[in-house]
Predicted model as a PDB file, atoms N, CA, C, CB and O in Angstrom, pLDDT in the B-factor column:
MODEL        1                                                                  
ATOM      1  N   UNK A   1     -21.051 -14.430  77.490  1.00 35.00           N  
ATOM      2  CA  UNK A   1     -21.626 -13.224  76.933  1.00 35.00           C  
ATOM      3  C   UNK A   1     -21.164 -12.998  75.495  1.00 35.00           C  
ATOM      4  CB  UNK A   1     -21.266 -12.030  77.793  1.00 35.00           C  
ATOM      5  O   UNK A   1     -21.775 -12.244  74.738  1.00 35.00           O  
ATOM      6  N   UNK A   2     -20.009 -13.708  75.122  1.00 39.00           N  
ATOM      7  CA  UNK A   2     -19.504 -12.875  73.968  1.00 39.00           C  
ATOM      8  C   UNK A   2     -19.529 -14.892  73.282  1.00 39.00           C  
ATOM      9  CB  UNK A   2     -17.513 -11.530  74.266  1.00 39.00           C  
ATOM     10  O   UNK A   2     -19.294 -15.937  73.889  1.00 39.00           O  
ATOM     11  N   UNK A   3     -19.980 -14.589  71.611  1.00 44.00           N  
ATOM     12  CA  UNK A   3     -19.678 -15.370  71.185  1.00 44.00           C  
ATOM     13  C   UNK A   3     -18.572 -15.618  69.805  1.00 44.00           C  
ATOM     14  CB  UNK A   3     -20.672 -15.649  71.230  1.00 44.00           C  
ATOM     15  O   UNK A   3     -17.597 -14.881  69.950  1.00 44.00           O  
ATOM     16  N   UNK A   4     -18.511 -16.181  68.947  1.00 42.00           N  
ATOM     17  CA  UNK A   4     -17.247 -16.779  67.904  1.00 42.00           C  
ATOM     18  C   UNK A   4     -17.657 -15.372  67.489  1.00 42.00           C  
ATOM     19  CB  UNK A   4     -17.307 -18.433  66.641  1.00 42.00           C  
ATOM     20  O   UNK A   4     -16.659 -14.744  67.844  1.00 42.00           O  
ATOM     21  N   UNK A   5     -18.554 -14.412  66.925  1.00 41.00           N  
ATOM     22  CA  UNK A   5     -18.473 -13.429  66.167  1.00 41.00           C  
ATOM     23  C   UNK A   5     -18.151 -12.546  66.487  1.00 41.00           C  
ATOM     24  CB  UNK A   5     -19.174 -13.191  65.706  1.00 41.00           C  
ATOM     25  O   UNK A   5     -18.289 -11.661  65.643  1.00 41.00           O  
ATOM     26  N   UNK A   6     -17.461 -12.057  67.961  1.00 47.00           N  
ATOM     27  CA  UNK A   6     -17.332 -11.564  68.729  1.00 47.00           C  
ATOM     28  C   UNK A   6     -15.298 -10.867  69.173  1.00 47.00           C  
ATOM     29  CB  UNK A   6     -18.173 -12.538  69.457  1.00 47.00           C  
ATOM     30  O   UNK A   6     -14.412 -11.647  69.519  1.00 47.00           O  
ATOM     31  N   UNK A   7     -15.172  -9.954  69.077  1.00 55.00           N  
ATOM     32  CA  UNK A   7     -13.611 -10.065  68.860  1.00 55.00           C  
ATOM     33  C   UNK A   7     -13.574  -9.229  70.381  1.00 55.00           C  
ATOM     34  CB  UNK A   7     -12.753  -9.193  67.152  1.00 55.00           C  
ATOM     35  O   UNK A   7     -14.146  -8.158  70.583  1.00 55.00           O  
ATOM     36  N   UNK A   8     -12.910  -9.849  71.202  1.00 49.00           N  
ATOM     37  CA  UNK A   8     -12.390  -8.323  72.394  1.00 49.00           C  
ATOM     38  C   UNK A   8     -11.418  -7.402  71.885  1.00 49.00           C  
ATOM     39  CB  UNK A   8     -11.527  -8.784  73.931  1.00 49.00           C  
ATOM     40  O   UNK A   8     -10.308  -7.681  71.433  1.00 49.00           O  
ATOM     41  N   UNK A   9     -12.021  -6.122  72.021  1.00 51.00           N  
ATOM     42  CA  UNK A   9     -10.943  -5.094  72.169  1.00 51.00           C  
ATOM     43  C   UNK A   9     -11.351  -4.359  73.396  1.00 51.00           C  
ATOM     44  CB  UNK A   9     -10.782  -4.102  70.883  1.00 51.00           C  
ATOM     45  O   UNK A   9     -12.346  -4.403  74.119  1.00 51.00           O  
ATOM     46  N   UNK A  10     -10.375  -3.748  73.389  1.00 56.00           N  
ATOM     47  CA  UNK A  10     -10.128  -2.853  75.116  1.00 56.00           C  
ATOM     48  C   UNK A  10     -11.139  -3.153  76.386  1.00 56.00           C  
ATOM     49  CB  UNK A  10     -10.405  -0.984  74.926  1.00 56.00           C  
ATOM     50  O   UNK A  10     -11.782  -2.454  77.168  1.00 56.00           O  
ATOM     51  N   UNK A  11     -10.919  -4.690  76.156  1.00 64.00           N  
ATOM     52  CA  UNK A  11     -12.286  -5.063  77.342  1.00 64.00           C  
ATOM     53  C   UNK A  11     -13.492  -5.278  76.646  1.00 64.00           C  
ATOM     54  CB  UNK A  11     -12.710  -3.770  78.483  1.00 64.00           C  
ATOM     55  O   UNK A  11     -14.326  -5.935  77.268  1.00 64.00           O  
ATOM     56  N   UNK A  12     -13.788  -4.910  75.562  1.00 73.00           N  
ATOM     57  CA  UNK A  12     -15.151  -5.040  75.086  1.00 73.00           C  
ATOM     58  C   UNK A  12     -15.186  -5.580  73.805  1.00 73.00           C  
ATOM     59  CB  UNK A  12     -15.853  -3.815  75.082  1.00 73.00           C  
ATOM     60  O   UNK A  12     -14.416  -5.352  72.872  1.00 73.00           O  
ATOM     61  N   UNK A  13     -16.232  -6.379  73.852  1.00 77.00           N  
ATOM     62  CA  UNK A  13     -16.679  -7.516  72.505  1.00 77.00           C  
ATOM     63  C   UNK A  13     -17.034  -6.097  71.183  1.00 77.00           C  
ATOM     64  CB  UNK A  13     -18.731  -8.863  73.058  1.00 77.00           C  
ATOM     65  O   UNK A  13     -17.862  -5.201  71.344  1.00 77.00           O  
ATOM     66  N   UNK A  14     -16.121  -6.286  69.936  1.00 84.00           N  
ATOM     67  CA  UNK A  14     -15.961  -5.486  68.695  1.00 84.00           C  
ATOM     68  C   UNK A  14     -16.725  -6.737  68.002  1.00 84.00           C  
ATOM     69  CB  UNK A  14     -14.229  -4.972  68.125  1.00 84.00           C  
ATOM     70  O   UNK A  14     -16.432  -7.933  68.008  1.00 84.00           O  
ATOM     71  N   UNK A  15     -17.711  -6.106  67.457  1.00 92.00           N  
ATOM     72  CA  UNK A  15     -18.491  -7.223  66.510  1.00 92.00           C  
ATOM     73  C   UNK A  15     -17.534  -7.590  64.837  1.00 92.00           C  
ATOM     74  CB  UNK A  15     -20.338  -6.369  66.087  1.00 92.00           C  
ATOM     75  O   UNK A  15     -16.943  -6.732  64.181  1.00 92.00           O  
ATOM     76  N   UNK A  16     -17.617  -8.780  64.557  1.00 94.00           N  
ATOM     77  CA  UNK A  16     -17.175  -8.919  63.395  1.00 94.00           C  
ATOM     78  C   UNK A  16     -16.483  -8.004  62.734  1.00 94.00           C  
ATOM     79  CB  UNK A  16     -17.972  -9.194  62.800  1.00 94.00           C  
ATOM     80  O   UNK A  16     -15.293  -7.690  62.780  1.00 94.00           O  
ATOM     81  N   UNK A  17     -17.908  -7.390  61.751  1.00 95.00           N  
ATOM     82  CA  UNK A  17     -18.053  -6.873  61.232  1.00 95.00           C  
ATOM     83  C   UNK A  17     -16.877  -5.802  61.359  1.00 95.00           C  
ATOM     84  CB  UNK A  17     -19.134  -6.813  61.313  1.00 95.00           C  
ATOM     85  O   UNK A  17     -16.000  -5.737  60.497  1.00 95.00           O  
ATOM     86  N   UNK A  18     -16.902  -4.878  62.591  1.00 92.00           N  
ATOM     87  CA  UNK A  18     -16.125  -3.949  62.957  1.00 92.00           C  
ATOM     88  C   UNK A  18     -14.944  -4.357  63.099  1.00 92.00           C  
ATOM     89  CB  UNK A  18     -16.485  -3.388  63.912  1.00 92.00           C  
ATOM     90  O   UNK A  18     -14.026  -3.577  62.845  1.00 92.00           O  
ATOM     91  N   UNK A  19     -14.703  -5.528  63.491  1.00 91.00           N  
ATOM     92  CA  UNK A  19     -13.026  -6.346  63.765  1.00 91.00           C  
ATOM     93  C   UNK A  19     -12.263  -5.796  62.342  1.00 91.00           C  
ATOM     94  CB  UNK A  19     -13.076  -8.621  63.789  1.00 91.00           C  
ATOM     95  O   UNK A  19     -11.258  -5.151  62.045  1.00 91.00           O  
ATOM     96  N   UNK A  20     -13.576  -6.580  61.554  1.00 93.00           N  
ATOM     97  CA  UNK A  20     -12.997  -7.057  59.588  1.00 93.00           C  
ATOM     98  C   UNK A  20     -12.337  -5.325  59.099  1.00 93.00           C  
ATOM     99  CB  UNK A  20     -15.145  -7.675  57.967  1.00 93.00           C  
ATOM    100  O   UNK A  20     -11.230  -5.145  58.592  1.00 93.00           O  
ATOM    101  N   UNK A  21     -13.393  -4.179  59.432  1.00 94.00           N  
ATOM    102  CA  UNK A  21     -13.451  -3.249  58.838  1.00 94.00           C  
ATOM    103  C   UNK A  21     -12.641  -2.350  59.398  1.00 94.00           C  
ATOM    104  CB  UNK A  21     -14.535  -2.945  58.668  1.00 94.00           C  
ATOM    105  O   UNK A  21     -12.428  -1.308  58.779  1.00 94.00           O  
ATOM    106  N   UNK A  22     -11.986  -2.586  60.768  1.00 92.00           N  
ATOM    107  CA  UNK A  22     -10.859  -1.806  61.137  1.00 92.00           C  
ATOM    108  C   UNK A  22      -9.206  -2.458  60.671  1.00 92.00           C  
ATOM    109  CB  UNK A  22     -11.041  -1.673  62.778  1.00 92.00           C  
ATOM    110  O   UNK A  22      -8.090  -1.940  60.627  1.00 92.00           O  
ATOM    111  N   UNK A  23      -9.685  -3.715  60.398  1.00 92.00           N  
ATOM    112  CA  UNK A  23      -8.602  -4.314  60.283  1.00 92.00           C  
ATOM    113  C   UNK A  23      -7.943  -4.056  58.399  1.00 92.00           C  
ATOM    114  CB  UNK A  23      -9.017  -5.940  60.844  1.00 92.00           C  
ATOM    115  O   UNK A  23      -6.768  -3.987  58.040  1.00 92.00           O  
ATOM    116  N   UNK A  24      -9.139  -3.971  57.581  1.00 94.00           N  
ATOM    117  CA  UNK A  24      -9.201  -3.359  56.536  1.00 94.00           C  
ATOM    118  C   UNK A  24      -8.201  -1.831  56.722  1.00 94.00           C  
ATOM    119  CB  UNK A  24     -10.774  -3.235  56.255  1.00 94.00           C  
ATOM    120  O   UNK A  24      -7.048  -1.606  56.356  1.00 94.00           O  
ATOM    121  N   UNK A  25      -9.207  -0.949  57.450  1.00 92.00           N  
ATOM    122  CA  UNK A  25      -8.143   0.580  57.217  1.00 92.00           C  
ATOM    123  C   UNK A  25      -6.715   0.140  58.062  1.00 92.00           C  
ATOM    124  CB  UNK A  25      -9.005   2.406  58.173  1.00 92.00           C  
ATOM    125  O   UNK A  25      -5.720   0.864  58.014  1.00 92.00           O  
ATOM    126  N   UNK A  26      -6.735  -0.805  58.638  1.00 93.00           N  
ATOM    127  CA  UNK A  26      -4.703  -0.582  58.931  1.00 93.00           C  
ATOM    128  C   UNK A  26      -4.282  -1.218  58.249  1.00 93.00           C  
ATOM    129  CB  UNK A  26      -3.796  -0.992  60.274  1.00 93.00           C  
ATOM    130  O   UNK A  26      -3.065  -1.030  58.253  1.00 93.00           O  
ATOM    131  N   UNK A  27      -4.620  -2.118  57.421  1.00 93.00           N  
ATOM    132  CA  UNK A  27      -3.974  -2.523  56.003  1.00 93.00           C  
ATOM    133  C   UNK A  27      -3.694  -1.746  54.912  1.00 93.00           C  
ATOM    134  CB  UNK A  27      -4.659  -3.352  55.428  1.00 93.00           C  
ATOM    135  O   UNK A  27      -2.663  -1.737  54.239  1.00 93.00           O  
ATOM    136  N   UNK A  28      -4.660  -1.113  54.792  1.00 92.00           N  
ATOM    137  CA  UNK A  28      -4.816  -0.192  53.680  1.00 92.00           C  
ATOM    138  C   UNK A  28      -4.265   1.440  53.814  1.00 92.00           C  
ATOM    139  CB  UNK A  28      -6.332  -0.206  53.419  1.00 92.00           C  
ATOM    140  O   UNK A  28      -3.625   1.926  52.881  1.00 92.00           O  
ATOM    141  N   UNK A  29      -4.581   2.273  55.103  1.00 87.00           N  
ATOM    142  CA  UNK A  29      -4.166   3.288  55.799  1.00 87.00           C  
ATOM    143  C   UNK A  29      -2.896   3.176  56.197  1.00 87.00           C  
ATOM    144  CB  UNK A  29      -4.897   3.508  56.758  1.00 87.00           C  
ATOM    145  O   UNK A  29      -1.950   3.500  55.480  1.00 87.00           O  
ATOM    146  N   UNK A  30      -2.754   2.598  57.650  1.00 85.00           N  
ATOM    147  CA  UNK A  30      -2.047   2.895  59.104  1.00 85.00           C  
ATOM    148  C   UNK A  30      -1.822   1.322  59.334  1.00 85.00           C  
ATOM    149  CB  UNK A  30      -3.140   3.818  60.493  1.00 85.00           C  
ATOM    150  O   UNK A  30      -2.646   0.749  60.047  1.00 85.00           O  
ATOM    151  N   UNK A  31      -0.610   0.478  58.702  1.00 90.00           N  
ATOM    152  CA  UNK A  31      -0.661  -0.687  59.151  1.00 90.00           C  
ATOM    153  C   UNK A  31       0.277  -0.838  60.463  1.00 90.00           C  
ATOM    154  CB  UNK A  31      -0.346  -1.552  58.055  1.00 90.00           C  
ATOM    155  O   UNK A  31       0.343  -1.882  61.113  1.00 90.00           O  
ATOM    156  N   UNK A  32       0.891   0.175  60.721  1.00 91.00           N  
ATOM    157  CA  UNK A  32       1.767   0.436  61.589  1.00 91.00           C  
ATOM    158  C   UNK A  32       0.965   0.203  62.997  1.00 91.00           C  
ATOM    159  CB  UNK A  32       2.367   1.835  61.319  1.00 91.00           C  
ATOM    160  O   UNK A  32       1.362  -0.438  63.970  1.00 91.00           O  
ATOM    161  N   UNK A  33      -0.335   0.935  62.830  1.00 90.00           N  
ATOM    162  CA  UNK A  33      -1.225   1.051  63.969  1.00 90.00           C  
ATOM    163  C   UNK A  33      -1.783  -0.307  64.306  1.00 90.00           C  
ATOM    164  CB  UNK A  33      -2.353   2.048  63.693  1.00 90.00           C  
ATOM    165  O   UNK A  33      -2.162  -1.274  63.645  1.00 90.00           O  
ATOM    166  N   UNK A  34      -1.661   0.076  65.964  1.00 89.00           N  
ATOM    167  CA  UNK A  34      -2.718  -1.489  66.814  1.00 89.00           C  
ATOM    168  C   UNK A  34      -4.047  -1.381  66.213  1.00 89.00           C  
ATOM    169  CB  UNK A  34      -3.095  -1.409  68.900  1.00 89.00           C  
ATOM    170  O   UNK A  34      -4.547  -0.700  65.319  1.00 89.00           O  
ATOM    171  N   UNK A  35      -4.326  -2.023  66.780  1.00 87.00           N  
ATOM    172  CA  UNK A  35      -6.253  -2.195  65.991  1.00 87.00           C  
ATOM    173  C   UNK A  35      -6.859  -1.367  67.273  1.00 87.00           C  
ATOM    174  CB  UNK A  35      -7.272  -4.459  65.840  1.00 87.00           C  
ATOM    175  O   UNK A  35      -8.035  -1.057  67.083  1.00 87.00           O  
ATOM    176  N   UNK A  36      -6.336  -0.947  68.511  1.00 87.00           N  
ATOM    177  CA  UNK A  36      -6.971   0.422  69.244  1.00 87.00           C  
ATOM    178  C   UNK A  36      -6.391   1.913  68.799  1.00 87.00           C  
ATOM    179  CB  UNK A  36      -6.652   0.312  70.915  1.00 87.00           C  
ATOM    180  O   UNK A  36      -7.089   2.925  68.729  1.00 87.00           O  
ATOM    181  N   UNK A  37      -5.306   1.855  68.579  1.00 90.00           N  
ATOM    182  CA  UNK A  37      -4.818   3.012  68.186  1.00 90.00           C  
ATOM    183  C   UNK A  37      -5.760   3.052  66.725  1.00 90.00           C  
ATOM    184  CB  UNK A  37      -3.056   3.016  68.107  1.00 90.00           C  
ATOM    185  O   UNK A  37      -6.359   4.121  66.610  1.00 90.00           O  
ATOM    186  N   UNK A  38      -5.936   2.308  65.863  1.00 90.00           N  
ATOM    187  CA  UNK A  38      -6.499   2.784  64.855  1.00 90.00           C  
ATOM    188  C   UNK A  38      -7.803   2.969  65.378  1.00 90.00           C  
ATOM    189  CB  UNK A  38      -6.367   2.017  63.698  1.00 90.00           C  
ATOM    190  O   UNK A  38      -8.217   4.078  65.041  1.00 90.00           O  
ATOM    191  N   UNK A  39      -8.969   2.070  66.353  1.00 90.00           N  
ATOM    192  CA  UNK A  39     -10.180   2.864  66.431  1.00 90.00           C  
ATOM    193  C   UNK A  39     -10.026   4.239  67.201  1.00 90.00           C  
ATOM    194  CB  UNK A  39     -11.245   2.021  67.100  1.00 90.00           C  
ATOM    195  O   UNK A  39     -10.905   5.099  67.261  1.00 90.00           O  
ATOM    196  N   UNK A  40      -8.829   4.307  67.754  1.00 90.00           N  
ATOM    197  CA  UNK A  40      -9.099   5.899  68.189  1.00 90.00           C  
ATOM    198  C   UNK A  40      -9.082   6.801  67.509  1.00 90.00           C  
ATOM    199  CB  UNK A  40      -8.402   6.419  68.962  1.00 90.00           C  
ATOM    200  O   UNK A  40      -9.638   7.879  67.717  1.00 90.00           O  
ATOM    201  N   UNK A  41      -8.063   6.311  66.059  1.00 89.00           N  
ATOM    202  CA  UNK A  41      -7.813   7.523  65.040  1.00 89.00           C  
ATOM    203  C   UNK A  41      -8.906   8.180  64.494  1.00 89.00           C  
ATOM    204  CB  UNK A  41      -7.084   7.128  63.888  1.00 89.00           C  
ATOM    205  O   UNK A  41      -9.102   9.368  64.240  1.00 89.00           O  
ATOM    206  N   UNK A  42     -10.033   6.510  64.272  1.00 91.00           N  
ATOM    207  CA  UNK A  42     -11.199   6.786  63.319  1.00 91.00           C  
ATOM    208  C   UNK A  42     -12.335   7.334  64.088  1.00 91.00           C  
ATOM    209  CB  UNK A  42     -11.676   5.494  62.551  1.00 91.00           C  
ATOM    210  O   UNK A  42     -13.073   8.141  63.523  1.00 91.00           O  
ATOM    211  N   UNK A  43     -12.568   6.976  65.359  1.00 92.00           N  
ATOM    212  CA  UNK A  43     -13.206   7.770  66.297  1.00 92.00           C  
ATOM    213  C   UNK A  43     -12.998   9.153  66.825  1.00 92.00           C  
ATOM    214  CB  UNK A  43     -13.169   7.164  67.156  1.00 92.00           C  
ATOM    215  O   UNK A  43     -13.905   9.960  67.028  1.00 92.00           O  
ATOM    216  N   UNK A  44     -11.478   9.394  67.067  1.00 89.00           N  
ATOM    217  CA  UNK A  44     -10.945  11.275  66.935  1.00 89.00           C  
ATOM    218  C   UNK A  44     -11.466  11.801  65.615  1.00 89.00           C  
ATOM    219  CB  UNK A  44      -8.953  11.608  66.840  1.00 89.00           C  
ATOM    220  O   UNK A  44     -12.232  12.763  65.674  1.00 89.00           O  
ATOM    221  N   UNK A  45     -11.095  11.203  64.203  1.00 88.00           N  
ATOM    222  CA  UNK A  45     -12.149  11.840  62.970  1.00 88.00           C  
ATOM    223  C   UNK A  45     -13.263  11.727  62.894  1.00 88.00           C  
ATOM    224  CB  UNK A  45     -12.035  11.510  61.829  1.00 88.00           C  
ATOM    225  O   UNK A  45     -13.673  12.186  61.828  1.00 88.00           O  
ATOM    226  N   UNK A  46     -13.887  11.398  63.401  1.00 91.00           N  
ATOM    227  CA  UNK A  46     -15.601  11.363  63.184  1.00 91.00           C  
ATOM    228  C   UNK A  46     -15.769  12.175  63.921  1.00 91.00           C  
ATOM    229  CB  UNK A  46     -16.572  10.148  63.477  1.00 91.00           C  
ATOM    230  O   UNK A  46     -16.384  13.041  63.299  1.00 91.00           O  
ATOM    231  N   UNK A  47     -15.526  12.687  65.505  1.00 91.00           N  
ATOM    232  CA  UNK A  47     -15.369  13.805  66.341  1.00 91.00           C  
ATOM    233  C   UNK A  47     -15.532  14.672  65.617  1.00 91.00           C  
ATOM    234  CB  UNK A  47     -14.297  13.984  67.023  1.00 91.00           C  
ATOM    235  O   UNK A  47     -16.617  15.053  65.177  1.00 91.00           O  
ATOM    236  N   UNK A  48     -14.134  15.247  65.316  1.00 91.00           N  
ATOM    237  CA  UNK A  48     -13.312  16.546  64.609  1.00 91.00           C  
ATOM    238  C   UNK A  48     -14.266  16.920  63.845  1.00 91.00           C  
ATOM    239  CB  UNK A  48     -11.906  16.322  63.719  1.00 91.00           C  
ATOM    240  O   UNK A  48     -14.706  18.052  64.046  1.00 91.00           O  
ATOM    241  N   UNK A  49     -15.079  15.807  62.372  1.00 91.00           N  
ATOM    242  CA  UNK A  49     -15.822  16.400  61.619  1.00 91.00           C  
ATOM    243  C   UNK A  49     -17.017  16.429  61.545  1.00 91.00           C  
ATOM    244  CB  UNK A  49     -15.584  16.228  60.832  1.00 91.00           C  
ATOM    245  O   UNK A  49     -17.667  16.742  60.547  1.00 91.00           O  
ATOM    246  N   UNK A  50     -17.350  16.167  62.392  1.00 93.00           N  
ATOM    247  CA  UNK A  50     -18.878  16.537  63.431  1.00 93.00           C  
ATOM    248  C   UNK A  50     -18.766  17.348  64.435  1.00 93.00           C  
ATOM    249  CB  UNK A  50     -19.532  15.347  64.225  1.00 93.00           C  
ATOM    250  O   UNK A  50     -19.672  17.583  65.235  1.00 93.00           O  
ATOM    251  N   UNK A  51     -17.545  17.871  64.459  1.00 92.00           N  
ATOM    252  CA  UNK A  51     -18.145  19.201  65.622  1.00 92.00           C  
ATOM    253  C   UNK A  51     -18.122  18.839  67.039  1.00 92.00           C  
ATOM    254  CB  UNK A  51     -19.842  19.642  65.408  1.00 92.00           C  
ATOM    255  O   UNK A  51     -18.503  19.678  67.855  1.00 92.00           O  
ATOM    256  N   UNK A  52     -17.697  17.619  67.453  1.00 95.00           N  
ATOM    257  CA  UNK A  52     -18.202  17.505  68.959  1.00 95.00           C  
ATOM    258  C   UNK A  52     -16.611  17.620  69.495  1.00 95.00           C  
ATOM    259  CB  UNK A  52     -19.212  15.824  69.454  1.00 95.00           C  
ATOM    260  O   UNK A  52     -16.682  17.376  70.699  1.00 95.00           O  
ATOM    261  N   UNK A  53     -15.377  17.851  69.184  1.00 92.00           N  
ATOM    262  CA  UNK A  53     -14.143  18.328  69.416  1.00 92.00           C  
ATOM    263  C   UNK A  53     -13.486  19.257  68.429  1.00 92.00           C  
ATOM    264  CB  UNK A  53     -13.397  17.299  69.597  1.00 92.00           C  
ATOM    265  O   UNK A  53     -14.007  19.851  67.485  1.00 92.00           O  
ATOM    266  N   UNK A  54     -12.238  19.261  68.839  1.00 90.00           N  
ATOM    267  CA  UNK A  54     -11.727  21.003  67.662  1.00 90.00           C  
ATOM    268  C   UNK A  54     -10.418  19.874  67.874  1.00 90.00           C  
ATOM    269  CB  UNK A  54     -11.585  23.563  68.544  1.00 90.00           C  
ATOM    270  O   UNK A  54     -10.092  19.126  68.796  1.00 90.00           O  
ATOM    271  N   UNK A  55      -9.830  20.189  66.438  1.00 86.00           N  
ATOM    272  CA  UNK A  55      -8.612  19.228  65.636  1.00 86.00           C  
ATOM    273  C   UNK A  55      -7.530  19.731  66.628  1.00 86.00           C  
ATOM    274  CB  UNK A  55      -8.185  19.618  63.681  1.00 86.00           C  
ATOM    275  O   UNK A  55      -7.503  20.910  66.983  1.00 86.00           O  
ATOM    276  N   UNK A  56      -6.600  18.767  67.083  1.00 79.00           N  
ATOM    277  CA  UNK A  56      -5.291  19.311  67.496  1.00 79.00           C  
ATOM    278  C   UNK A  56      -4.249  19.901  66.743  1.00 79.00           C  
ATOM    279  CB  UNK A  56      -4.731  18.477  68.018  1.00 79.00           C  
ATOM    280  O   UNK A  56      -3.833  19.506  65.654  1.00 79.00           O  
ATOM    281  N   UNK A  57      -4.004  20.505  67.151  1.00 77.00           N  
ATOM    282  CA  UNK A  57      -2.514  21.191  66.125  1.00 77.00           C  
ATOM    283  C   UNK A  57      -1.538  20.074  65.552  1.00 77.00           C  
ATOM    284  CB  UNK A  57      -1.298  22.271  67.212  1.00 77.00           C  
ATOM    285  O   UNK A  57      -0.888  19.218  66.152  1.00 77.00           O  
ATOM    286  N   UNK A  58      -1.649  20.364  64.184  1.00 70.00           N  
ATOM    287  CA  UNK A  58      -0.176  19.549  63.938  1.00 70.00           C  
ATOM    288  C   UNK A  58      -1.051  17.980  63.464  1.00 70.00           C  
ATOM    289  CB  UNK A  58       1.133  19.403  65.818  1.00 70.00           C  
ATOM    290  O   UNK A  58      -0.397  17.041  63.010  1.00 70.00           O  
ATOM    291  N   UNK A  59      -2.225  17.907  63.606  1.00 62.00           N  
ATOM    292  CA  UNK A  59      -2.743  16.680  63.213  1.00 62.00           C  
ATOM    293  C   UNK A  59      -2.924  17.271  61.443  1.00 62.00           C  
ATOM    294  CB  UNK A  59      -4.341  16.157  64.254  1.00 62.00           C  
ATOM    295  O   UNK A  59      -3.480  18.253  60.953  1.00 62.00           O  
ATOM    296  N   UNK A  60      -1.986  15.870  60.742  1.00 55.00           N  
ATOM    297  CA  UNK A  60      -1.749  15.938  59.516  1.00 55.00           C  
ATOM    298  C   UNK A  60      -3.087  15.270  58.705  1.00 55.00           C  
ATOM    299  CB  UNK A  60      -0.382  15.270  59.298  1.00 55.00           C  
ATOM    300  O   UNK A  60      -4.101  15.005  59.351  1.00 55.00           O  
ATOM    301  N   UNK A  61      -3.027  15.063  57.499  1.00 55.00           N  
ATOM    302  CA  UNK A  61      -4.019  14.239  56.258  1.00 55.00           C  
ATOM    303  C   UNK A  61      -4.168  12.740  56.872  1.00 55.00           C  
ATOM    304  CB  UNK A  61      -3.123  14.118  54.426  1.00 55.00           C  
ATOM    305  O   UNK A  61      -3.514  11.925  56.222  1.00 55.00           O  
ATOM    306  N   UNK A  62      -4.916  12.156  58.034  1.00 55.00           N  
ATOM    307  CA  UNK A  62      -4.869  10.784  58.801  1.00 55.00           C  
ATOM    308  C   UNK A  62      -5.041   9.672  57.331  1.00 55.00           C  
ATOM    309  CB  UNK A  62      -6.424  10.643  60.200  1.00 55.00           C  
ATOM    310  O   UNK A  62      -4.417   8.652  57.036  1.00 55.00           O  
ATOM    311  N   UNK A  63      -5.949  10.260  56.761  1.00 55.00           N  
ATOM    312  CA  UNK A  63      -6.730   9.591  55.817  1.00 55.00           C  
ATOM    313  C   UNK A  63      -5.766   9.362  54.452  1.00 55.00           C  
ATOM    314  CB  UNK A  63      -8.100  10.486  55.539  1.00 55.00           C  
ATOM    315  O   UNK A  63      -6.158   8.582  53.585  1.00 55.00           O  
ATOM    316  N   UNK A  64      -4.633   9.997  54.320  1.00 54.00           N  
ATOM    317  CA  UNK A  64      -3.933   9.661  53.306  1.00 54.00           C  
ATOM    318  C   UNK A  64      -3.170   8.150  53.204  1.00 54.00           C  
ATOM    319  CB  UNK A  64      -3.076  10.696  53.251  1.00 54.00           C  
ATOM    320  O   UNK A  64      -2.939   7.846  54.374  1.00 54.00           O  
ATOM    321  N   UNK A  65      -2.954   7.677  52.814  1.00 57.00           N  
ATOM    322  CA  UNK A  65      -2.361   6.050  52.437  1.00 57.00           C  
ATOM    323  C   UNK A  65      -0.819   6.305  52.857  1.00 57.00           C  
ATOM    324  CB  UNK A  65      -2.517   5.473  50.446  1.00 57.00           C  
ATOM    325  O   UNK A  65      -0.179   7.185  52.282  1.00 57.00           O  
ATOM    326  N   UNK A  66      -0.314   5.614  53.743  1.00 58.00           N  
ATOM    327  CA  UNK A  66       0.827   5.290  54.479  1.00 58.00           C  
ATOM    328  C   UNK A  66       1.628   5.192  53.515  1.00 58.00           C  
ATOM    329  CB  UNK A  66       0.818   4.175  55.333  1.00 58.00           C  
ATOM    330  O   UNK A  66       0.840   4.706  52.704  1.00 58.00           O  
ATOM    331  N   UNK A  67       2.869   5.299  52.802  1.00 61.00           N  
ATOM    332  CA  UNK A  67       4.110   5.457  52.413  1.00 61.00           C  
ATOM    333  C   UNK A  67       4.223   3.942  52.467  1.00 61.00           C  
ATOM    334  CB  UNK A  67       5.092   6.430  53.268  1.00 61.00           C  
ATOM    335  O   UNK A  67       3.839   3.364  53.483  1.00 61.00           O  
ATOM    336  N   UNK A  68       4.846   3.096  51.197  1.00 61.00           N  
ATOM    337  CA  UNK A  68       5.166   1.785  52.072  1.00 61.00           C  
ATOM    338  C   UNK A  68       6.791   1.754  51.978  1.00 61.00           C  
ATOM    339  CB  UNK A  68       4.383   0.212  51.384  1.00 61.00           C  
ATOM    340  O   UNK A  68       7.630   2.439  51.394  1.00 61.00           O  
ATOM    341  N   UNK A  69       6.817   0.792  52.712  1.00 57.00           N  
ATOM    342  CA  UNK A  69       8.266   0.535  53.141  1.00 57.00           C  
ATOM    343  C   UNK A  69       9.136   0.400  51.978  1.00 57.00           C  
ATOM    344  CB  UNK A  69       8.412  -0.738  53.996  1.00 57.00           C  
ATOM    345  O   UNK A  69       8.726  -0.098  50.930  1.00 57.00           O  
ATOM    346  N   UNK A  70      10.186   0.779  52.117  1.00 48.00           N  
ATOM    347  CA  UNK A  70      11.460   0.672  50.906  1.00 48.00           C  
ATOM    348  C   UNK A  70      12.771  -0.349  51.443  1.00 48.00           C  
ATOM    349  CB  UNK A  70      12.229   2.486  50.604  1.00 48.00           C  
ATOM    350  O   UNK A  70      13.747  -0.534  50.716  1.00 48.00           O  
TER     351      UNK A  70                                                      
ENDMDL                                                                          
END                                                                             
């Protein structure tokens, strides 16, 4: 079912494309984060700012650029 362009995450084939482009924001963002923890981050924000959930308390700037290491 799943072919070379094809990446599993959480059980399910992540196309390329989406592999490349999540793997992009934890480089660039949240490198700290798994590559599920980061689609949940980016999937909880698309939520939040569309209206289909209400922000948790205490959830900071996700989108700001990670501090790098010293």
């Amino acid at each position: 079912m799943s072919d070379d362009t094809d990446r599993m995450f959480s059980g399910a084939a992540l196309p390329e494309d989406l592999a490349v482009g999540l793997d992009k924001f934890r480089e660039e963002y949240r490198p700290r984060l798994s590559q599920s923890e980061a689609a949940q981050m980016i999937l909880r924000l698309w939520l939040i700012d569309n209206g289909y959930i209400v922000a948790e308390p205490g959830l900071s700037a996700p989108w700001q650029k990670a501090a790098p290491d010293d």
